[in-house]
N, C-alpha and C positions, 0 to 999 in steps of 0.2 A: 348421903346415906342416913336412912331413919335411925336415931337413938333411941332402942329397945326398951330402956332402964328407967327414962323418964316419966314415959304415962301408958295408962292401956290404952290410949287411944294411940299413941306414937307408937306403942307395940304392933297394933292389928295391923296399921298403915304400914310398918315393914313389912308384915306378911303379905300382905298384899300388894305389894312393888316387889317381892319375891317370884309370887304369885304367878305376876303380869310377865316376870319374865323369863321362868321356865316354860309357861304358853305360847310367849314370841319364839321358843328354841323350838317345841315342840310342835309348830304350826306345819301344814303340809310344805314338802320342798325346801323346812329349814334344817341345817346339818349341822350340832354343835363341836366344835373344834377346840377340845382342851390345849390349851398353851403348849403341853409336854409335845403336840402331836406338829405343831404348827414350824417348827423349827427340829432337823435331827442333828443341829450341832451345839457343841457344850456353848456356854456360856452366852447365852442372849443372841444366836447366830453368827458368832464371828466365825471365820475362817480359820487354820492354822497357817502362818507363816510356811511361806514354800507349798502351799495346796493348790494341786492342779485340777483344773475345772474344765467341762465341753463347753464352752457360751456360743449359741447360733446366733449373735451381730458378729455385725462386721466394726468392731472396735473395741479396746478393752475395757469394761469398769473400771470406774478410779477406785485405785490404787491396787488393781491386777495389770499383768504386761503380757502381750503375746507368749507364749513359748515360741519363739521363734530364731534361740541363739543370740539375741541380742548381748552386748556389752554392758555392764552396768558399772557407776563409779564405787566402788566401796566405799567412799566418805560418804555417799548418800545413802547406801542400801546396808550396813554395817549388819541389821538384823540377820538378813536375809544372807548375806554372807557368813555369818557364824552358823548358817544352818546347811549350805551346800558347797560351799567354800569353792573350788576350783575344780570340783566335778566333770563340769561342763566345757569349761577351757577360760580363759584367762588368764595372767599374770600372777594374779596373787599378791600384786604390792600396789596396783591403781585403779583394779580391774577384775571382775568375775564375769561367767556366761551364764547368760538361761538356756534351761535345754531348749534344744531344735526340736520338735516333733514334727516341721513342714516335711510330706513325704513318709511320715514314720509310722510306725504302727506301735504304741507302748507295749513294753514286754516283763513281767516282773523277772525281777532279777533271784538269782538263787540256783539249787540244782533239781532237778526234777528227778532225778535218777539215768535221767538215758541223756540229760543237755546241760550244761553251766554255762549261766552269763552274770556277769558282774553290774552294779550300779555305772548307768551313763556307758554302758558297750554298745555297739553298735553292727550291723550286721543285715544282709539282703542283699538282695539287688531288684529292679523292677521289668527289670527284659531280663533274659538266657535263651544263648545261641548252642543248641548243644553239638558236644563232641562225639567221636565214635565211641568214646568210654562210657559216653550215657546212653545210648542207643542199645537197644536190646539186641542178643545174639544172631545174627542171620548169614542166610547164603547168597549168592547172586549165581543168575543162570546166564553161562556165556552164552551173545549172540550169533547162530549160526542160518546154512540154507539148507535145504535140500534139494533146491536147484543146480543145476549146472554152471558151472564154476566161469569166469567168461572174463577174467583176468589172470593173471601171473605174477601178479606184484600182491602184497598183503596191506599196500598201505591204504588205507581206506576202505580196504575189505574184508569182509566175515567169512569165516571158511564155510566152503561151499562143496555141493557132488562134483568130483573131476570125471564127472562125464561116462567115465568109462569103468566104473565096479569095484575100484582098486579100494582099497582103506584109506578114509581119512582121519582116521583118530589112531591116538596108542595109549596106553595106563602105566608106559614107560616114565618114570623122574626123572632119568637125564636126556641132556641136550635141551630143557627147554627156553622158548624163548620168551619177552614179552608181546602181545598182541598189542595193534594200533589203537590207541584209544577210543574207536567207534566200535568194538567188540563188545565193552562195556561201557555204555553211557552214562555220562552221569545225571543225579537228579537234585531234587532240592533246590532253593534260593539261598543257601544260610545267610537267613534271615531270622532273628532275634525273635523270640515267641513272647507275649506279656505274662508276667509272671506274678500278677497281680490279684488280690481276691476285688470282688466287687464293692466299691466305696464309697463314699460321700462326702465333699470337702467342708468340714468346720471349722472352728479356731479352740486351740486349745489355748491357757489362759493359767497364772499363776500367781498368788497373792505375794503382793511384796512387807505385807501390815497382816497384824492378826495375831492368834495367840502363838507364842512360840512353845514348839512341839517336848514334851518329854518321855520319855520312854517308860519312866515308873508313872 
């Protein structure tokens, strides 16, 4: 860099390496990138300690690790241990986890007013088979003929016209019996429905280095 202070000629010449180079920002297609804008984390881009990240490889940057549940040794990761401690699962005296997020969806933790969930709960499932308790109100209509009746036994059969005018119903409640299972059919496969939103599998990822977090 030009010294200002020395001559006018050393002065103009800074102006003009000044000059030169707010014209190279300003030329068509150049876009200038102040520092404050190029990074949105404190401190020169570090990470925070325990910061979980989307990364699309397939492998972790050093010194991030899958969130995948992994075991880690506390003699080696000691930082990162005083910051999630046994959350996740581990022992506590050789040993902590990172969280799992294979299969998961992150959820902040807290009360919403109508749900509470806590740090590292866990919760869902990815199929549901439903029961009659989830199934909305309804009736079924028994299967009958109006044909002529042309057995005498019910097993197997749907009540039918006897032929000859007489009544086949009554709106009487006693004496009744159960009908053969082929009166009312059943249906469905219960079969599990996906219970899934639409996804796309990436790696979630967590700093084991970096600044460690404070609350004030």
């Amino acid at each position: 860099m030009a010294d200002f202070s020395s001559s006018a000629s050393g002065s103009a010449a800074g102006r003009r390496s000044l000059l030169q180079r707010f014209q190279r920002w300003l030329r068509p297609g150049a876009v200038a990138r102040p520092q404050a804008l190029v990074s949105m984390r404190p401190n020169g881009g570090q990470p925070y300690v325990g910061e979980i990240a989307i990364f699309a490889g397939n492998f972790p940057p050093s010194g991030w690790m899958f969130c995948d549940g992994s075991l880690l040794p506390i003699s080696e990761n000691e930082t990162l241990f005083q910051l999630i401690g046994t959350t996740y699962g581990g022992d506590g005296q050789e040993s902590f986890a990172l969280p799992d997020l294979r299969g998961r969806a992150p959820l902040h933790q807290g009360n919403n007013g109508t749900s509470s969930y806590t740090l590292a709960q866990q919760g869902g499932v990815e199929s549901v088979t439903l029961t009659v308790a989830q199934i909305p109100a309804h009736t079924h209509t028994p299967a009958a003929s109006t044909a002529p009746g042309t057995s005498a036994s019910p097993i197997g059969t749907v009540p039918a016209d006897s032929g000859s005018g007489s009544a086949q119903y009554t709106q009487a409640t006693t004496n009744l019996v159960t009908q053969p299972a082929q009166t009312l059919g059943p249906v469905g496969g219960n079969q599990p429905h996906d219970n899934m939103q639409p996804y796309l599998a990436v790696n979630y990822i967590i700093s084991l280095f970096g600044i460690f977090p404070s609350p004030t």
